[in-house]
C-alpha positions as CSV (number, residue, x, y, z in Angstrom):
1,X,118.2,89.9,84.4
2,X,117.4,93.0,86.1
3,X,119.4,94.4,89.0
4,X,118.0,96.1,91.6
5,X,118.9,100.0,92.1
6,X,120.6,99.7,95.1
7,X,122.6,96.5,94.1
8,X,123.3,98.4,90.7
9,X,125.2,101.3,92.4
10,X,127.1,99.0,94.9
11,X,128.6,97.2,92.1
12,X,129.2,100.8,90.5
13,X,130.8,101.6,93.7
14,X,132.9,98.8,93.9
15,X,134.4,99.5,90.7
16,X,135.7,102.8,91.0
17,X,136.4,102.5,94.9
18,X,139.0,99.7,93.3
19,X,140.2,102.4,91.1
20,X,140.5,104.9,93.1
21,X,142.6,102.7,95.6
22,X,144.8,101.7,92.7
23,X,145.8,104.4,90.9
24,X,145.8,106.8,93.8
25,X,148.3,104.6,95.5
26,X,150.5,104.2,91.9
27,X,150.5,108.2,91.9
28,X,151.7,108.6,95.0
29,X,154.2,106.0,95.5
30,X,155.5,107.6,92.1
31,X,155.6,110.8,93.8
32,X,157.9,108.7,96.6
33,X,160.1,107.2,94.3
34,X,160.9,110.6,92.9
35,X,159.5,110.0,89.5
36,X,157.3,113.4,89.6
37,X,158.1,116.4,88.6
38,X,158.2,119.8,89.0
39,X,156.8,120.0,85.1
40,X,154.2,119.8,86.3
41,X,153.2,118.4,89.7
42,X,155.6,121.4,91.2
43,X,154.2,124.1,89.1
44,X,150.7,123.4,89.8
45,X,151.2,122.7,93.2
46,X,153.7,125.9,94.3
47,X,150.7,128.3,91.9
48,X,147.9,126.8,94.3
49,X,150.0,126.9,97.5
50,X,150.9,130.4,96.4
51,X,147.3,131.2,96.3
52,X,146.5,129.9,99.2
53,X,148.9,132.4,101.2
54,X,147.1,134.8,99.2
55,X,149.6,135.6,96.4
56,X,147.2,134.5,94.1
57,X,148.5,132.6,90.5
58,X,152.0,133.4,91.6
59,X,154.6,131.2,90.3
60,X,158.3,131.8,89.7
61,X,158.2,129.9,86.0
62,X,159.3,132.7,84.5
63,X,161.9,132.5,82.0
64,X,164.6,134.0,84.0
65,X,163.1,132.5,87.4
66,X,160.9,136.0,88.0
67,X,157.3,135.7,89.6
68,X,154.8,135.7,86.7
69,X,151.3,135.1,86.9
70,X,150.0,131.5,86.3
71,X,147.5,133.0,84.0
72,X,150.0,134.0,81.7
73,X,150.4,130.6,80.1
74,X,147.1,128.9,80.9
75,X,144.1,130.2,82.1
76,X,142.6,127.8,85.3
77,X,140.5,129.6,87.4
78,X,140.2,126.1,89.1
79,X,143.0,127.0,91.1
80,X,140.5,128.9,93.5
81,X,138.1,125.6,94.0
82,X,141.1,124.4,95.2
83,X,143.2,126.8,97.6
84,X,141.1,126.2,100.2
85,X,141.7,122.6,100.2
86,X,145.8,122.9,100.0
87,X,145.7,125.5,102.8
88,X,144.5,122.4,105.2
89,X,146.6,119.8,103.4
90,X,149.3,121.5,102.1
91,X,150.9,119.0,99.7
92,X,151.5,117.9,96.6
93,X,150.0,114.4,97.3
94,X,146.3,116.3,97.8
95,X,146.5,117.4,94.3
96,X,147.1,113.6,93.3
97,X,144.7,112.4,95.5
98,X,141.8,115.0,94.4
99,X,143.0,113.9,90.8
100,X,142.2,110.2,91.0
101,X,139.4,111.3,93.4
102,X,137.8,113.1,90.4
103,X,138.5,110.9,87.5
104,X,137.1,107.8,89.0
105,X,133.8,109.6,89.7
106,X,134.1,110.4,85.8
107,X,132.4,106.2,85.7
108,X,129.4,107.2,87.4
109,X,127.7,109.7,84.4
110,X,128.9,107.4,82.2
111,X,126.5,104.7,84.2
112,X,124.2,107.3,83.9
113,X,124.4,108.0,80.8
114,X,124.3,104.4,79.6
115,X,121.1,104.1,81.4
116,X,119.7,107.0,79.5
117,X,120.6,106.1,75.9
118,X,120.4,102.2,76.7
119,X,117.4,101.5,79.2
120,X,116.9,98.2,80.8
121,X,120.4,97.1,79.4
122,X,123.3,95.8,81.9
123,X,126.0,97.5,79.3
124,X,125.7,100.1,81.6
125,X,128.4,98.4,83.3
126,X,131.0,97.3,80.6
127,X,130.9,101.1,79.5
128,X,132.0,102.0,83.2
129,X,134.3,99.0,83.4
130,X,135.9,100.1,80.1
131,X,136.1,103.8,81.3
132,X,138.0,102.6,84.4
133,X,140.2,100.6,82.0
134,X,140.7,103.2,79.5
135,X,144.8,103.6,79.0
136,X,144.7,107.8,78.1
137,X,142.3,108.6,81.0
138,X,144.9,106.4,83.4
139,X,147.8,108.1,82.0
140,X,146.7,111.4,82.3
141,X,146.3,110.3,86.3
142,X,149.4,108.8,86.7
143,X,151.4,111.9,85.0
144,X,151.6,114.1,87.4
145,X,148.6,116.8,87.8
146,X,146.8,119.0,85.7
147,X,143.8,121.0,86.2
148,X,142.3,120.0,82.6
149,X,142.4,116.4,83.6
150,X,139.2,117.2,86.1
151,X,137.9,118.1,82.6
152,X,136.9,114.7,81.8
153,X,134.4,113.7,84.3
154,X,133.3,117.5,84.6
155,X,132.2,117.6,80.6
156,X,130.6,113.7,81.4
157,X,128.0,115.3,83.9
158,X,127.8,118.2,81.8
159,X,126.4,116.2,78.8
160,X,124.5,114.0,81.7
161,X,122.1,116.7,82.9
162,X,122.4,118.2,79.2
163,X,120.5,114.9,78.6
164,X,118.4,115.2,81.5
165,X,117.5,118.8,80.6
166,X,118.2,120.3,84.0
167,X,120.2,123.0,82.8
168,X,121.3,124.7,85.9
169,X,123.5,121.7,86.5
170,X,124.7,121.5,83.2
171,X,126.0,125.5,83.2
172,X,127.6,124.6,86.6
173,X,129.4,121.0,85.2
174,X,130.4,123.3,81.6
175,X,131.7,126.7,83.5
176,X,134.2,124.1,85.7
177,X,135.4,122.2,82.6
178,X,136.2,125.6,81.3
179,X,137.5,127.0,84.1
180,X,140.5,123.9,83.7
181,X,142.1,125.3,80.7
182,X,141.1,128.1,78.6
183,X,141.2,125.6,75.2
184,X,137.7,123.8,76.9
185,X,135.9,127.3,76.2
186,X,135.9,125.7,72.4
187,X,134.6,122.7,73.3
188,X,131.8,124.3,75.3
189,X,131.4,126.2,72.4
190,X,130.6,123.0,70.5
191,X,128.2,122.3,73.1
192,X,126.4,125.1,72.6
193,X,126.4,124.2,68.5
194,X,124.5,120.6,69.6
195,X,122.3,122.4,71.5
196,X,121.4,124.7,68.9
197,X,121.0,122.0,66.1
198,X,120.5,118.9,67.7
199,X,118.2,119.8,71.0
200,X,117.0,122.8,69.1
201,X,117.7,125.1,72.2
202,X,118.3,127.8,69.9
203,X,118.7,131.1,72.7
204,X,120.8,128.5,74.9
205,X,122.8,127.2,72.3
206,X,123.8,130.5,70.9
207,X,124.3,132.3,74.0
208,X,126.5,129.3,74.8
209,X,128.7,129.3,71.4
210,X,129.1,132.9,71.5
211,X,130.6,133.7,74.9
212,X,132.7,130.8,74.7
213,X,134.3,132.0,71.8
214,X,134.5,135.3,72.8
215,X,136.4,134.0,76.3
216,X,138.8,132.4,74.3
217,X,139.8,135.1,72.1
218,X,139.7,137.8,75.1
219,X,142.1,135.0,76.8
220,X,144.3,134.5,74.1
221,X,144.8,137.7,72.2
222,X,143.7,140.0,75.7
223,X,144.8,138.0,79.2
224,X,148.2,136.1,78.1
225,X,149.7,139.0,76.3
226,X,148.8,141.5,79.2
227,X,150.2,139.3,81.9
228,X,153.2,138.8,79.9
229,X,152.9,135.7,78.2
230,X,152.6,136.1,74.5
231,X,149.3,133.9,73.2
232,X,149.9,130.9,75.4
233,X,150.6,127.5,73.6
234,X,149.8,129.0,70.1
235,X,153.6,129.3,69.2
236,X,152.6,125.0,68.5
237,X,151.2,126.3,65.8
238,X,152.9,129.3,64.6
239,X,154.2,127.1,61.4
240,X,150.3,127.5,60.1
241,X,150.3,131.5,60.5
242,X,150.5,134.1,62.8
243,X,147.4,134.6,64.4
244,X,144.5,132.2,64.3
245,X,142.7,134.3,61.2
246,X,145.3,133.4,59.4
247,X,146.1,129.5,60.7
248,X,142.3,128.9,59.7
249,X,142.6,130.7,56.4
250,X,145.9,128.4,55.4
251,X,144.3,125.8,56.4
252,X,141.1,126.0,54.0
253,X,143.0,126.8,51.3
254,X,145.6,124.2,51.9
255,X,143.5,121.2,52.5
256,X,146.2,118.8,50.7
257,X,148.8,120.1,53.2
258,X,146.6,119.8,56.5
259,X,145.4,116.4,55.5
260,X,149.4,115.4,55.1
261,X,150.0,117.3,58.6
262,X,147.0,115.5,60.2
263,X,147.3,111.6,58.8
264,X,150.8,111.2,59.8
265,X,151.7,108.1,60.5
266,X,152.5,108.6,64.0
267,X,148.8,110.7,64.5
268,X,147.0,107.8,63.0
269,X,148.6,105.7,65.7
270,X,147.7,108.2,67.9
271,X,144.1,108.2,66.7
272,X,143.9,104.1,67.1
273,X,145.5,104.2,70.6
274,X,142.1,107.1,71.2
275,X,139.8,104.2,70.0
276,X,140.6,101.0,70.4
277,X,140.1,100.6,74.3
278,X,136.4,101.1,73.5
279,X,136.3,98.6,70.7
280,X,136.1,101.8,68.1
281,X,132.3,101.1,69.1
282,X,132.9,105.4,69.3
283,X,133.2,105.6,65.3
284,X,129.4,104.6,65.0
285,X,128.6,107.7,66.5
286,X,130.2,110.6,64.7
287,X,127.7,113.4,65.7
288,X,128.6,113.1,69.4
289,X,132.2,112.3,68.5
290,X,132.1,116.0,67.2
291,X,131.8,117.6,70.4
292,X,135.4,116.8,70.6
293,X,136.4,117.8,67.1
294,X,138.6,121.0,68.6
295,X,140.5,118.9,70.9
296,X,141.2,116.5,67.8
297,X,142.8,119.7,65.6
298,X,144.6,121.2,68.2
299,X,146.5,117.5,69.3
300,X,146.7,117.0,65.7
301,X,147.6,119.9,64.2
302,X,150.4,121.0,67.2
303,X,154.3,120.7,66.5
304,X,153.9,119.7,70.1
305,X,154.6,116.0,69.8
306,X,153.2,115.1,73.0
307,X,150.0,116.3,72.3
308,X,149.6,113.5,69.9
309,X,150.0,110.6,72.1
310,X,148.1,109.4,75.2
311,X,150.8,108.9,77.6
312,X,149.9,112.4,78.6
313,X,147.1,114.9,79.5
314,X,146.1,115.7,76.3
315,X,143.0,113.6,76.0
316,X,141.1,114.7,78.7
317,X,138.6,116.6,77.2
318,X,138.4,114.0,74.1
319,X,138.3,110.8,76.7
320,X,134.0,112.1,77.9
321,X,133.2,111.6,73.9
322,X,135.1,108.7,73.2
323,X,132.7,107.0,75.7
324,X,129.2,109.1,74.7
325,X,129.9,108.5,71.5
326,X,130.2,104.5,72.3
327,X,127.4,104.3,74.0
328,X,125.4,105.9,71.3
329,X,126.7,103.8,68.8
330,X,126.0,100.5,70.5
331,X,122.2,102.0,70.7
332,X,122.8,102.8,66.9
333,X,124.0,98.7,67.0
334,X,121.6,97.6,68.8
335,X,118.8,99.3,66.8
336,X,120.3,97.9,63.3
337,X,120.5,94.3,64.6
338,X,116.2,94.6,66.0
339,X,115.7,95.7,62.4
340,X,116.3,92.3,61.3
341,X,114.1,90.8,63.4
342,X,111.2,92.2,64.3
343,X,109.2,90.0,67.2
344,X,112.3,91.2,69.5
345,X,112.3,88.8,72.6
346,X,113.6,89.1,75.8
347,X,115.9,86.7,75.3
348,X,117.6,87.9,71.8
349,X,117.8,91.1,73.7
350,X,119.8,89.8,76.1
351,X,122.0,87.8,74.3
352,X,122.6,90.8,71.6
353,X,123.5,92.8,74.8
354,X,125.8,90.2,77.1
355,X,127.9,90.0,73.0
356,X,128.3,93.2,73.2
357,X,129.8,93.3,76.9
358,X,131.9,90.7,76.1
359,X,133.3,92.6,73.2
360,X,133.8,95.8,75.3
361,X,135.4,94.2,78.1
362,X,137.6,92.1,76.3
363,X,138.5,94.7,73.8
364,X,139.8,97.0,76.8
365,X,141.4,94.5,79.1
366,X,143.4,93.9,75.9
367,X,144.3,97.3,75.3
368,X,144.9,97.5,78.8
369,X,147.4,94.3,79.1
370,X,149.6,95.6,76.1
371,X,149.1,99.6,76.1
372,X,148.7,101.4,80.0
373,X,150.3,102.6,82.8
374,X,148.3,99.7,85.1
375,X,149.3,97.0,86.6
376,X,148.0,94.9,84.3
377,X,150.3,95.7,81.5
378,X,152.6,93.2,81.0
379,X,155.6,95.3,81.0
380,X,154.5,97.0,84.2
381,X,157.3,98.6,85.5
382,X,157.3,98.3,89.5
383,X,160.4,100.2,89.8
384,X,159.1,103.6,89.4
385,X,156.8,103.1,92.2
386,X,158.7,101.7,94.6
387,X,160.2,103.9,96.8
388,X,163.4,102.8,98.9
389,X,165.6,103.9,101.2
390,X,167.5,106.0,99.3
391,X,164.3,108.1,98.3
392,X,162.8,108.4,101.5
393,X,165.7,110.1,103.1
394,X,166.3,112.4,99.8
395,X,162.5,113.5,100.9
396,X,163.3,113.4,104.5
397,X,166.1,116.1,104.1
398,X,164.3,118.3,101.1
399,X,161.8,118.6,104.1
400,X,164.1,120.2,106.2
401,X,164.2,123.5,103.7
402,X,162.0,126.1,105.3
403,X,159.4,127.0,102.9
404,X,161.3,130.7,103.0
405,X,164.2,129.3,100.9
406,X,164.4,129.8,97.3
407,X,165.5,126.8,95.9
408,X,167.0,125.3,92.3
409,X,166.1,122.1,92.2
410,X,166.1,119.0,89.0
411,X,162.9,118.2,87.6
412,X,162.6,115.3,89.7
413,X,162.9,116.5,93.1
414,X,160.8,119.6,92.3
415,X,157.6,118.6,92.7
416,X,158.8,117.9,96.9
417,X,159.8,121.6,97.1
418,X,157.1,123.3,95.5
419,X,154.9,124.5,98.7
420,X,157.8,128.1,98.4
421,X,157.8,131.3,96.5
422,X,161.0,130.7,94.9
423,X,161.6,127.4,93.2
424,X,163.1,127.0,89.9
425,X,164.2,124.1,87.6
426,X,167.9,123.7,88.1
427,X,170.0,124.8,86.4
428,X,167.9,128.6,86.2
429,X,169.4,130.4,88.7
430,X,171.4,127.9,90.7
431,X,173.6,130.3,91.6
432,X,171.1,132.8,92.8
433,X,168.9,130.0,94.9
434,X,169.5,130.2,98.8
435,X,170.1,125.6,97.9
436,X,170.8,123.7,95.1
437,X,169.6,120.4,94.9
438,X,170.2,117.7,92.4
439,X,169.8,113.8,92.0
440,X,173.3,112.1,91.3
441,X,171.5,108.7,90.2
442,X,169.4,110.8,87.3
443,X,172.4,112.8,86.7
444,X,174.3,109.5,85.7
445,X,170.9,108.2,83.7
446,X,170.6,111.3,82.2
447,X,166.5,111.0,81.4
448,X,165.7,114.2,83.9
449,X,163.8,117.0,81.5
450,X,166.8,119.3,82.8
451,X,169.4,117.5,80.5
452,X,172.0,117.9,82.8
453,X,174.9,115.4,81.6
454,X,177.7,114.5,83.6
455,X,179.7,116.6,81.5
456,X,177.8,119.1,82.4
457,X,177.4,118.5,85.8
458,X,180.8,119.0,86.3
459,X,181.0,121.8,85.3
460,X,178.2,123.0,87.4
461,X,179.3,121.7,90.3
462,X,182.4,123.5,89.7
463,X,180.8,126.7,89.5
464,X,178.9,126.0,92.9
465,X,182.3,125.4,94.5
466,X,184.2,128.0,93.4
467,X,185.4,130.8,95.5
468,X,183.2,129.0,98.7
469,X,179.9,130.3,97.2
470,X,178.1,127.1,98.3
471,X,178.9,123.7,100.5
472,X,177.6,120.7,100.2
473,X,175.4,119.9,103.3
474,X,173.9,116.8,102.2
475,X,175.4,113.4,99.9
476,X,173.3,111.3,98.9
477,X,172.4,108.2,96.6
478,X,169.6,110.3,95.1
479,X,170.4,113.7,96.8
480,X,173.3,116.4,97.2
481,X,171.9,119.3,98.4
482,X,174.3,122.7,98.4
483,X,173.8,125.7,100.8
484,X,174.4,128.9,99.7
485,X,177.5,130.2,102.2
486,X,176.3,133.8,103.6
């Protein structure tokens, strides 16, 4: 049955407005039930507000609490696109909303797409469906926010107009997913190699490859150690060498040793979670899979553990290939199964295609009910998004702190401080900060990334007390906030 065009993008509309209104309601009522943090909702949000007074990158994550550049650690240009933005709605809630925003556009290339590679096929829809139900891409938008996470649905309509050949698009969808993380220059780079081989766009694909590569290794081994900050994230993988010359050499000439670090149990687990929401349809298609083979190593091969599961952002710039490489396997399917019959009808068609929905859809509601942060888990845990009482007025009084205050604050309550110069994660210079603030309910359930115990706490609080440095202008369930004394 065809649809027609205009019915096709209203029920394409319908889908990821219901997304959008879902998960950009779970994100922020997370944010109000202070379950966000300021790793790293605060830090992206204080960098961006930062810039948007003009101090651009700042961000007082350095390890003694000193302003250091953002760029130090990561390299996201993306921050400028959106400055602007958080100068008119300057709060952490915009950067959520953006988020969600963005990622549940990331359904309409792969509709387009779909359509490209599968014409006058209604799958179109199960991929989108199945994108929308995907547990990584929904974790990556309920954890807080991260530039790279806008990499998923930027690389999708890069490889779109890649498909459609109009190429000044495609440099302008590549340069943003780039501009998210400095690790994306190797998957453009990657593009450029399919290009080169696979469109034979040789000039493009070179050009491409090159000054991608050369971006990343003018970021890594130039930018972070000028501003400060060593070679990034590459102390994850300092156990394979000391520079990435030598990581690669180890690794060729240790490929027992890299299989063993790659197929570890918990990876492989890893690797199923990456494939099963889309029926592993994605393993019929190994050439597009490719495009995300540098994303693959680096999860992989980091002593980073959360970089190999997909309760985090890490997947973001595997999630666009996951789903290209789906869809090109189901045309791969669907080309196998019309080999064995050759007078194809309408009707076999159809019925080969509405299988194969079923089989999609069913796969990821599945994957959805028992693995994901939605609703429709079955162990859905309403509590941390239902803000109370108790959290509201915590928020209420962190608003009272004029944004001129330096302030030490847990990792929970961070991310509702963060539009300052001076924030740092308690306890770095708490006794330094103009306030101190701190949750007495996470204290007690000790699961805050600061690892304050209540051991501990006591004797911090000790120190905040002594000799009248402090008082305590606030007690709360979920808040006491301390004032320095002048």
């Amino acid at each position: 049955m065809r649809i027609p065009v205009k019915a096709e993008y209203l029920i394409l509309f319908a889908a990821v407005l219901g997304y959008f209104a879902i998960f950009c309601t779970l994100s922020i009522l997370r944010h109000r039930s202070l379950n966000s943090s300021y790793l790293d909702l605060g830090l992206e949000a204080q960098t961006v507000w930062n810039t948007s007074q003009g101090r651009f990158f700042e961000t007082s994550f350095g390890n003694n609490g000193e302003i250091i550049s953002a760029l130090s650690y990561h390299m996201t240009p993306a921050v400028l696109l959106f400055s602007p933005i958080y100068a008119l709605f300057p709060s952490p809630i915009t950067l959520l909303v953006i988020q969600t925003l963005v990622l549940s556009l990331g359904a309409l290339p792969i509709f387009l797409i779909s359509k490209h590679v599968l014409p006058g096929s209604n799958l179109k829809y199960a991929f989108a469906v199945s994108y929308l139900l995907y547990p990584p891409m929904e974790y990556a938008n309920i954890f807080d926010f991260h530039y790279v996470t806008l990499a998923t649905t930027f690389l999708l309509f890069a490889f779109y107009f890649l498909l459609k050949k109009r190429w000044g698009f495609f440099y302008i969808f590549l340069i943003l997913s780039v501009s998210t993380k400095e690790n994306l220059a190797l998957v453009s780079a990657l593009f450029g190699v399919y290009l080169f081989f696979i469109y034979k766009e040789r000039l493009k694909g070179a050009i491409i490859s090159l000054s991608s590569i050369f971006y990343f290794l003018a970021v890594v081994y130039i930018v972070f150690p000028k501003l400060g900050g060593g070679a990034g994230a590459l102390g994850r993988y300092e156990y394979l060498g000391r520079n990435i010359g030598e990581m690669a050499f180890n690794l060729v000439t240790h490929p027992a040793y890299m299989l063993g670090v790659l197929f570890m149990k918990p990876k492989l687990i890893y690797l199923v979670h990456v494939f099963a929401s889309a029926g592993f349809l994605s393993l019929l298609s190994p050439v597009t899979l490719l495009l995300a083979i540098s994303e693959f190593l680096l999860n992989l091969l980091s002593a980073h553990n959360p970089q190999w599961q997909v309760k985090f952002h890490y997947t973001a710039a595997i999630t666009p290939f996951v789903f290209i490489s789906a869809i090109y396997g189901v045309a791969r399917l669907r080309n196998f199964l019309s080999h064995y019959k050759r007078n194809i009808t309408l009707l076999y068609s159809n019925v080969v295609d509405i299988g194969l929905a079923l089989y999609l859809i069913s796969f990821s509601l599945l994957w959805n009910f028992l693995h994901s942060p939605s609703p429709l888990y079955y162990k859905f845990e309403r509590s941390n998004f239902t803000p109370n009482t108790e959290t509201e007025k915590a928020i209420q009084s962190l608003s009272k702190i004029h944004t001129s205050a330096s302030v030490s604050a847990m990792n929970n309550l961070g991310a509702h401080l963060s539009n300052r110069r001076y924030l740092f994660r308690f306890p770095m210079n708490y006794l330094n900060a103009d306030y101190v603030a701190v949750d007495p309910y996470v204290i007690l359930k000790n699961y805050d990334l600061s690892q304050v115990t209540p051991e501990d706490w006591t004797k911090l609080s000790g120190n905040l007390l002594k000799g009248g440095k402090f008082e305590m202008i606030v007690s709360q369930p979920r808040l006491l906030l301390y004032k320095k004394v002048l």
